[in-house]
N, C-alpha and C positions, 0 to 999 in steps of 0.2 A: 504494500500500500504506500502510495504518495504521502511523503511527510509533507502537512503544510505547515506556512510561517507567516505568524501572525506577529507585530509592532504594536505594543500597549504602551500608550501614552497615557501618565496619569503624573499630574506635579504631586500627588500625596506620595510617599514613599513605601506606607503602609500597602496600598492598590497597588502600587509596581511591585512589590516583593511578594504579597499573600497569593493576589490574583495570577502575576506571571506565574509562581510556582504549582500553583494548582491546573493552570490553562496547560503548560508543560506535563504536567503527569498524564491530562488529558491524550498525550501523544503529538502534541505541538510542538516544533520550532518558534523559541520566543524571543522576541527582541525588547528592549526596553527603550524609553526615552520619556527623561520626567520633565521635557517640556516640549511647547509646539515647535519652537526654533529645533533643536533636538531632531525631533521626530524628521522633519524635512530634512534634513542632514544624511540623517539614517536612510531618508524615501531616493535621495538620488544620488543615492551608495546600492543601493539593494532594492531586490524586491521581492515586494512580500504578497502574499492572496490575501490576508486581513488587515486593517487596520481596527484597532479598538481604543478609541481615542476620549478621555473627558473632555466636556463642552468647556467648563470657565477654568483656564490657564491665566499667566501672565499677556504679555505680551501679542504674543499668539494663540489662539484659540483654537478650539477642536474644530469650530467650523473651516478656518483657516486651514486646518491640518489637510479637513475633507478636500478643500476646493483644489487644495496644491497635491493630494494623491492622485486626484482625479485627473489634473491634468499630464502627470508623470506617466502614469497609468490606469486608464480611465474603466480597465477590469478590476482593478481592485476592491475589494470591497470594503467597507466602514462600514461601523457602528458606533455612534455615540453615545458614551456614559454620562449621565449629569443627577449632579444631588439637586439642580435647581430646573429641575424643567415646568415647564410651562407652554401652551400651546404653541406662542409663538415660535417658540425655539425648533420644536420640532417640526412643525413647517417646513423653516428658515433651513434645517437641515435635511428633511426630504428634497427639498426645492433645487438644495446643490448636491444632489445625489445620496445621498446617505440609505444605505441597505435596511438601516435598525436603528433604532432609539431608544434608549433604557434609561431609567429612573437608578441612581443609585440609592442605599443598599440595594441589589438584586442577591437573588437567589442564584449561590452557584450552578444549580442545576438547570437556572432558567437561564443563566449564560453561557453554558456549555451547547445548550437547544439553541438557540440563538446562532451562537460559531455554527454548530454543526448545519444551519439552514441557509446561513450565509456560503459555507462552502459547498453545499449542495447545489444551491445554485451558480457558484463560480463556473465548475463543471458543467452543467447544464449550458451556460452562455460557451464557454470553450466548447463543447459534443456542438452547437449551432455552429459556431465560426467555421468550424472545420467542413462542417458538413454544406456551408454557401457555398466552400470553394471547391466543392468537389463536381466535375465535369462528366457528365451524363453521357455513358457511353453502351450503344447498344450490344449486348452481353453475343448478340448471332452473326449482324453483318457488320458491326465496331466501327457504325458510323455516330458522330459526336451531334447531341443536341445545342444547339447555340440561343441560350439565353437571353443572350445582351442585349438589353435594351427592353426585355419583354417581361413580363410575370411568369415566376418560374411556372416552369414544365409544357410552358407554351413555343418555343422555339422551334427554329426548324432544324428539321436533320439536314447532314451535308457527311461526305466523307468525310475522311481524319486528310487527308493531300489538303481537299476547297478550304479545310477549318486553320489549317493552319497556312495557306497560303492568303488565306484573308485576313486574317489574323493580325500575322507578324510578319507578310509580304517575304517569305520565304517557299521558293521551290523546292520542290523535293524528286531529288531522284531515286530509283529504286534498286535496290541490289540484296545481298544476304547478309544476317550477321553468319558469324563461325557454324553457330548451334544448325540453325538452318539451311547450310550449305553443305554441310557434312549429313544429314540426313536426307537434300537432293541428292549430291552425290551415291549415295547408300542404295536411294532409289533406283536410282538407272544406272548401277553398277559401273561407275563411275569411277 
C-alpha cells in the first residue's frame, strides 16, 4: 500500500506533537510546521497528498496556507482545523478550495475519517486524470477514436497512420520490428 504524506500545521505545539504522532501511527508520513510561513516552505520543498492546517496562525493563516497549496498543487488536499469557527470562515475556506472543515477539539477518530475521505478521494480525482488521457483504441481493427474537440465517446474513428498524421503532421512508413520479422521470416521459411 501507498504510504501517504500529510503536513500539519498547527502554531500550538501540543497539536503538532499529540496529533502528528497519532496521524503517524495511523500509517502516515508526517511532516510538521508550526506556522503558515513554515508550512509554504515545506509546500515548495515537497509534496505532500494532505494538508491539515489550523485556521488562526500569526502572520499567515490557514486560509493562506490553502490558497498557496493550491496553487503549488492544486491536487492536494486540505482540511482546516479551527477552535474559532464560524460560518463565515468556513465558507471563506470552501470558496478557496478546502476539502474539510473541523471544529477543534475533534475526535480522533473523527479525524482519522476525515484523512481517510480526503485520501479516498485524492485517488478517485488521480483513477479520473489518468483515465481523460487515455486514447480509445479499437481492441479488433486498432483504429483510434478522436475526441478532440467533441464530448467524449462521440469522435470519429480514423486509422492509427490518418491519427497520427493529423495529429502531429508526421508520416509514417511501414516496415517490421525484430519480433515481427522473424516470425515473417519463420513463415515463408525464410
Amino acid at each position: 500500500m501507498r504510504k501517504y504524506s500529510i503536513l500539519l500545521v498547527d502554531d500550538d505545539p501540543v497539536i503538532i506533537k499529540g496529533t502528528g504522532r497519532d496521524i503517524e501511527e495511523k500509517g502516515y508520513d508526517v511532516a510538521t510546521a508550526e506556522s503558515g510561513e513554515k508550512a509554504v516552505e515545506l509546500l515548495e520543498k515537497a509534496s505532500f497528498d494532505l494538508i491539515i492546517t489550523d485556521l488562526s496562525m500569526g502572520q499567515l493563516d490557514g486560509i493562506g496556507v490553502l490558497k498557496r497549496s493550491k496553487e503549488i498543487n492544486p491536487e492536494t488536499m486540505v482540511i482546516i482545523l479551527t477552535g474559532f469557527g464560524d460560518m463565515s470562515s468556513a465558507i471563506e475556506a470552501l470558496r478557496f478550495g478546502a476539502d474539510d472543515y473541523m471544529i477543534k477539539p475533534c475526535e480522533p477518530e473523527d479525524l482519522y475519517f476525515r484523512i481517510s475521505r480526503c485520501i479516498e478521494k485524492l485517488e478517485l480525482k488521480r483513477k479520473i486524470k489518468i483515465y481523460e488521457d487515455i486514447l480509445p483504441i479499437c481492441c479488433v481493427c486498432k483504429k483510434i477514436r478522436d475526441d478532440s474537440g467533441k464530448e467524449h465517446g462521440t469522435g470519429q474513428w480514423m486509422s492509427v497512420e490518418k491519427y497520427i498524421s493529423e495529429k502531429a503532421g508526421i508520416m509514417l512508413s511501414h516496415g517490421y520490428c525484430p519480433e515481427c520479422e522473424a516470425d515473417v521470416r519463420k513463415e515463408f521459411d525464410l
